[in-house]
C-alpha positions as CSV (number, residue, x, y, z in Angstrom):
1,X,-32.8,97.3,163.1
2,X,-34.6,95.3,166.1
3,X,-35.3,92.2,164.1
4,X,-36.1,90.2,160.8
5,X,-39.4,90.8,159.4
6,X,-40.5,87.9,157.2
7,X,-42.7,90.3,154.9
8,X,-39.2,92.0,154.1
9,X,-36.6,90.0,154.6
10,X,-37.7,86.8,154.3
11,X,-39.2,87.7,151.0
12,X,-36.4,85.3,148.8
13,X,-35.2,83.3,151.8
14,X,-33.7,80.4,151.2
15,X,-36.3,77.2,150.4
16,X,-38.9,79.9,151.3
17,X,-41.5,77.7,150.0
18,X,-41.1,75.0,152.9
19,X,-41.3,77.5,155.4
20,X,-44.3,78.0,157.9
21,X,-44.8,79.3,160.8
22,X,-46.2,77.0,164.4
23,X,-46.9,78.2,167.7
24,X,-45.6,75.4,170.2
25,X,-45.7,76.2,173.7
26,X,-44.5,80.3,174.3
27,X,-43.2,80.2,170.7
28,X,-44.1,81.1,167.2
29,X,-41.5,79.2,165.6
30,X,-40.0,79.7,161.7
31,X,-39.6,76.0,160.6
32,X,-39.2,74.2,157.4
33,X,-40.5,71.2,155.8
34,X,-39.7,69.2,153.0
35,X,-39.4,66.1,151.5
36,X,-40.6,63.3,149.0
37,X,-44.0,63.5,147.7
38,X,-46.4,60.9,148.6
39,X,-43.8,58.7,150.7
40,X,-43.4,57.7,154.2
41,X,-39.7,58.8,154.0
42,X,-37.3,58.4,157.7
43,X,-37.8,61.9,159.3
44,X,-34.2,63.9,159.5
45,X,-34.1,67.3,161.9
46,X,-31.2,69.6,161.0
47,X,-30.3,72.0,164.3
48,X,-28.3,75.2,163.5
49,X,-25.8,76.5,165.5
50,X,-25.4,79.6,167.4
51,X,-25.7,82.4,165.2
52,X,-27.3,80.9,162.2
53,X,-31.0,79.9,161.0
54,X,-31.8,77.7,158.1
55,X,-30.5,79.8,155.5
56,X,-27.4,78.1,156.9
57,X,-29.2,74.7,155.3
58,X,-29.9,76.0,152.3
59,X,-27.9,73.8,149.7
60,X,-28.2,70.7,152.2
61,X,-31.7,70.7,152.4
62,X,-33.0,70.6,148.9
63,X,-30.3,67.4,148.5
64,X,-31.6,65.4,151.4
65,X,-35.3,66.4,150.8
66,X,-34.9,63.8,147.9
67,X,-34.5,60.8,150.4
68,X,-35.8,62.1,154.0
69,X,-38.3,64.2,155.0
70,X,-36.5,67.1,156.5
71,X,-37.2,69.5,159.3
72,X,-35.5,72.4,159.9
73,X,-35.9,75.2,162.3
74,X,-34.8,78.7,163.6
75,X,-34.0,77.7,166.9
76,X,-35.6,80.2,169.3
77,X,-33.3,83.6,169.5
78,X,-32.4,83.0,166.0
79,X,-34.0,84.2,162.3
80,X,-37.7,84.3,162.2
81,X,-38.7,82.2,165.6
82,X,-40.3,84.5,168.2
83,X,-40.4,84.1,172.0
84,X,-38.6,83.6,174.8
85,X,-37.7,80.1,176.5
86,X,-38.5,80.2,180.7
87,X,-35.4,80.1,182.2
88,X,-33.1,80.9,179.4
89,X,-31.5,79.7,176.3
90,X,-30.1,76.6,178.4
91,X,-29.1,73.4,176.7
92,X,-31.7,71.3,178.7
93,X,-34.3,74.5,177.5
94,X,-34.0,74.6,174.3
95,X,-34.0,70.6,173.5
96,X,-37.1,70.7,175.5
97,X,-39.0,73.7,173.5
98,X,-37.5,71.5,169.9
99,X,-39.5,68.4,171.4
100,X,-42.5,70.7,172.0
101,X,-42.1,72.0,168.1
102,X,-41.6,67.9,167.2
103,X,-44.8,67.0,169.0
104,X,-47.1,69.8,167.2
105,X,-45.6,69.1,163.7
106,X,-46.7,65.3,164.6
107,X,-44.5,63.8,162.0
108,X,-43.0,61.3,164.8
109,X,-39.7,61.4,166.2
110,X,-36.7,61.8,163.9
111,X,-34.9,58.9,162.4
112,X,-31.7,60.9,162.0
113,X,-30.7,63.9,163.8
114,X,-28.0,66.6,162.1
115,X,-26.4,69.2,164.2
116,X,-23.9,71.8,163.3
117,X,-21.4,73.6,166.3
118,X,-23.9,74.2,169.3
119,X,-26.9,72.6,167.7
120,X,-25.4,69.1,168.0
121,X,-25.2,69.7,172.0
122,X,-29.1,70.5,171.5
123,X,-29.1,67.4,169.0
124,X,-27.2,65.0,171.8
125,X,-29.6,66.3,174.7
126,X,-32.8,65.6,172.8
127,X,-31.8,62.1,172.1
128,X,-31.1,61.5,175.7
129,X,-34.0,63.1,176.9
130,X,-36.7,61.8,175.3
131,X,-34.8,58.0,174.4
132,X,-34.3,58.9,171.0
133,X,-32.2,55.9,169.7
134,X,-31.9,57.8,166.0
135,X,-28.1,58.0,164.5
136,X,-26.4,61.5,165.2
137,X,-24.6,63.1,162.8
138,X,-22.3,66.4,164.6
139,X,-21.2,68.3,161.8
140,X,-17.9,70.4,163.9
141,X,-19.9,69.6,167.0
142,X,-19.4,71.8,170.5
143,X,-20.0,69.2,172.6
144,X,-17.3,69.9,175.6
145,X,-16.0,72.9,177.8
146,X,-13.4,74.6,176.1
147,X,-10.1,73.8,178.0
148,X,-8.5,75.3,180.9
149,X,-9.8,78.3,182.2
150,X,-11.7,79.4,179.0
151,X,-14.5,77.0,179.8
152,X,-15.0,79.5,182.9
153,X,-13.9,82.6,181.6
154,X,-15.9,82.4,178.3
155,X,-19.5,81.8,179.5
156,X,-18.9,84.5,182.4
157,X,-18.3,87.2,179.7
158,X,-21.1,85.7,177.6
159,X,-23.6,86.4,180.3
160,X,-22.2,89.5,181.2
161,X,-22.4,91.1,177.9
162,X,-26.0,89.3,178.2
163,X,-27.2,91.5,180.9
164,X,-25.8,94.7,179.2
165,X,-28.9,95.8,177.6
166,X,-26.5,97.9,174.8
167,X,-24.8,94.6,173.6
168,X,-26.6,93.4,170.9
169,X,-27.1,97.2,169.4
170,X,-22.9,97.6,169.7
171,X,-22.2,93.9,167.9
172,X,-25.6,94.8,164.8
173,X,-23.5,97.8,164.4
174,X,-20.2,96.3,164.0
175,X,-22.3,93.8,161.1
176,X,-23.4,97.2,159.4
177,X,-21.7,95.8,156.2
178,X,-21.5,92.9,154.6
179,X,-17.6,93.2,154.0
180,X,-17.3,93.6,157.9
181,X,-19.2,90.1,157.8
182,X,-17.8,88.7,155.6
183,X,-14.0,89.2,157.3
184,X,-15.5,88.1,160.8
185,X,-17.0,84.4,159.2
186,X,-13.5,83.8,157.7
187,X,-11.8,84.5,160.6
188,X,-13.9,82.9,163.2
189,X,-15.1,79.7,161.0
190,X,-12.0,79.2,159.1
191,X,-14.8,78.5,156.1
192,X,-15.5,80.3,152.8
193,X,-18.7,80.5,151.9
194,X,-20.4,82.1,148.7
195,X,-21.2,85.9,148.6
196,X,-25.1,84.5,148.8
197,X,-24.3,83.5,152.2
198,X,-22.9,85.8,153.6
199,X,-25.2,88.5,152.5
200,X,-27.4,86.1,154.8
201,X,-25.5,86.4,157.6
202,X,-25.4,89.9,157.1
203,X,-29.0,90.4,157.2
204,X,-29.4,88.4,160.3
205,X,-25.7,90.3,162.0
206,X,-27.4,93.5,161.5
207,X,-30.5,92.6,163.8
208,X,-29.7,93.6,167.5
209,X,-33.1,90.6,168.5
210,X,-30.6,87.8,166.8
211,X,-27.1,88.9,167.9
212,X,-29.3,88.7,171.6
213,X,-30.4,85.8,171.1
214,X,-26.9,84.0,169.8
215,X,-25.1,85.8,173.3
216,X,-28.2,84.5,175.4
217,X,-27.6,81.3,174.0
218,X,-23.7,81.3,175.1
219,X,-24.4,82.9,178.3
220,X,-27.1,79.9,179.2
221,X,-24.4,77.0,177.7
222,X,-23.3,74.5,180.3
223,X,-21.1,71.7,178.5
224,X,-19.7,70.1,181.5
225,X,-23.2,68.5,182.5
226,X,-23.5,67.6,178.8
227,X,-20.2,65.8,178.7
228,X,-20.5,63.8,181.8
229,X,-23.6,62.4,180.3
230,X,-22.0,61.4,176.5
231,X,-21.2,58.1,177.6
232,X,-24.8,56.8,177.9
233,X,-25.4,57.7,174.1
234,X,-26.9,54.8,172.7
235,X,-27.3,56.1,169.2
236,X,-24.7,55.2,166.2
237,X,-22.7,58.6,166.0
238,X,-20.7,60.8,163.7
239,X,-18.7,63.9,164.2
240,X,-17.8,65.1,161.9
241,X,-14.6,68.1,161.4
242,X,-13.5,70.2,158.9
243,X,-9.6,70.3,158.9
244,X,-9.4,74.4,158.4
245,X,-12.3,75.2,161.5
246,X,-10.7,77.8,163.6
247,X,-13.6,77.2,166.4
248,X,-13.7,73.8,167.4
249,X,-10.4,72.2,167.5
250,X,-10.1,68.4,166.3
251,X,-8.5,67.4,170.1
252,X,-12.0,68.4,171.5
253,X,-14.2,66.8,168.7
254,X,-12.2,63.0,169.2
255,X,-12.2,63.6,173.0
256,X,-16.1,63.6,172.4
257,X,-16.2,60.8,170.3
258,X,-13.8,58.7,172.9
259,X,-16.6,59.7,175.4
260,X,-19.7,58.5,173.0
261,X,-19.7,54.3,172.8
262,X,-20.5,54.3,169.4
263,X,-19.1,57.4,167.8
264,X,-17.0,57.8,164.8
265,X,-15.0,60.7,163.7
266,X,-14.1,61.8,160.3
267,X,-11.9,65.0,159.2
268,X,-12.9,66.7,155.7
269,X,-9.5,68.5,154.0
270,X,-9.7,72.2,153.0
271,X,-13.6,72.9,154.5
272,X,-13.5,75.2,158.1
273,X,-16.6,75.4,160.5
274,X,-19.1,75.9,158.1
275,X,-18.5,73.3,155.6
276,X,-22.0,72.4,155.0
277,X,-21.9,75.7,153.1
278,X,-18.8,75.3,151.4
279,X,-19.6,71.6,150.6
280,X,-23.1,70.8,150.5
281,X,-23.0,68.2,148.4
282,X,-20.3,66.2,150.4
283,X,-21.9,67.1,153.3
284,X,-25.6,65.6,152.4
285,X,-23.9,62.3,151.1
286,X,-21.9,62.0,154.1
287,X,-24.8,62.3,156.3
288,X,-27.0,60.1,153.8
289,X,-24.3,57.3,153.3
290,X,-24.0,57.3,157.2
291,X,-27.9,57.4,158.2
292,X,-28.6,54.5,155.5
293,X,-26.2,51.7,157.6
294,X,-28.8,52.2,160.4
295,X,-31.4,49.6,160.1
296,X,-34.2,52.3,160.5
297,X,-33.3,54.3,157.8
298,X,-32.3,51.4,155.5
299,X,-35.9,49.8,156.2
């Protein structure tokens, strides 16, 4: 299969009933929206990492819904979002294509940004592109090279598989079941996640259009230039990192937060890469208990 189609398999999608669709820029973007009725509640964006889409929010959401109003997109290449970005998936590219999205939805810019893996890089060059002094919350955040020669090695064979036309229809057939899946998020996340989710991932997986766009997103990655700037972060920041997460090591998540002036880091016991999935409850407490010490939010 090329792609999701909403009419089919967005049919009992997770928090369906806050999703729309907005064209911003060259994109028809999948985003959803949700929050208290009738209130001016502190706007919170929640960023996905490679690979994912909201489903990946889909116990969060509904919990911080009660408190912010939340936004959540596919970031472009991923789930339902349609287009392509000029120039690439680059960091710089896509924060500038989320501003665009920000600007049409015209509910002001976020209070509180929430990124998991690669979507708190996209969260951290948003903030410093458009001023954004809002709190960051990384949730196992890939916010540095990977050491040695991996940081050169690994975005080289990204965009070599990239530019391989057959890629993404070799790694949608590998995903052809959800027990394949299944084995592959346990092994590369360190998490366990509920047979719900993982049928999720399988319906994305099986897509050759999403596995594309999660390589063209690590084939466009450049860290380095990110890192250099994390010292002139001015926001209040937590990274946060699940003690079992066979992707990002802990070493590279306090490097970061040595790097940020006003960064924090916390380790959660027993939860791997994903563990706003395993632990959504935790999770949206964390992030609420955090948010609310910033006078914005606690206004």
């Amino acid at each position: 299969m090329s792609s999701v189609r909403w009419e089919v398999d967005g049919h009992d999608w997770p928090n369906r009933e806050h999703s729309r669709f907005v064209r911003a820029g060259m994109l028809d973007w999948h985003v959803q929206v949700a929050g208290p009725e009738g209130s001016a509640a502190p706007v919170l964006l929640l960023i996905h990492g490679t690979g994912a889409a909201t489903h990946s929010w889909r116990d969060v959401m509904p919990l911080l819904a009660q408190h912010f109003t939340v936004i959540a997109p596919d970031m472009p290449g991923h789930g339902f979002t349609r287009g392509r970005i000029a120039g690439g998936q680059s960091l710089p590219g896509m924060a500038r294509v989320l501003a665009e999205l920000l600007g049409k939805l015209a509910l002001g810019a976020p209070d509180v940004i929430v990124g998991h893996s690669a979507g708190a890089a996209i969260g951290v060059r948003l903030a410093i592109d458009l001023s954004i002094d809002a709190p960051i919350i990384g949730l196992n955040p890939a916010l540095l090279p990977f050491p040695g020669l991996a940081a050169r090695l690994f975005p080289a064979m990204a965009r070599a598989l990239f530019v391989n036309p057959f890629t993404a229809m070799i790694f949608a057939q590998i995903a052809s079941s959800e027990a394949e899946v299944a084995r592959f998020l346990k092994k590369s996340t360190g998490s366990r996640i509920d047979a719900r989710g993982v049928e999720l991932y399988h319906r994305l997986f099986r897509t050759s259009d999403h596995c594309a766009g999660a390589i063209g997103m690590m084939a466009n990655w450049d860290l380095e230039s990110l890192a250099k700037e994390l010292p002139s972060v001015a926001a209040r920041s937590l990274l946060v990192h699940g003690a079992r997460d066979s992707a990002i090591p802990l070493d590279s998540i306090e490097r970061a937060g040595r790097m940020m002036p006003h960064a924090e880091v916390v380790t959660l016991a027993d939860l791997g890469h994903l563990a706003h999935e395993e632990a959504p409850e935790q999770i949206a407490a964390l992030i609420g208990e955090f948010a609310a010490r910033t006078p914005a939010v606690a206004a």
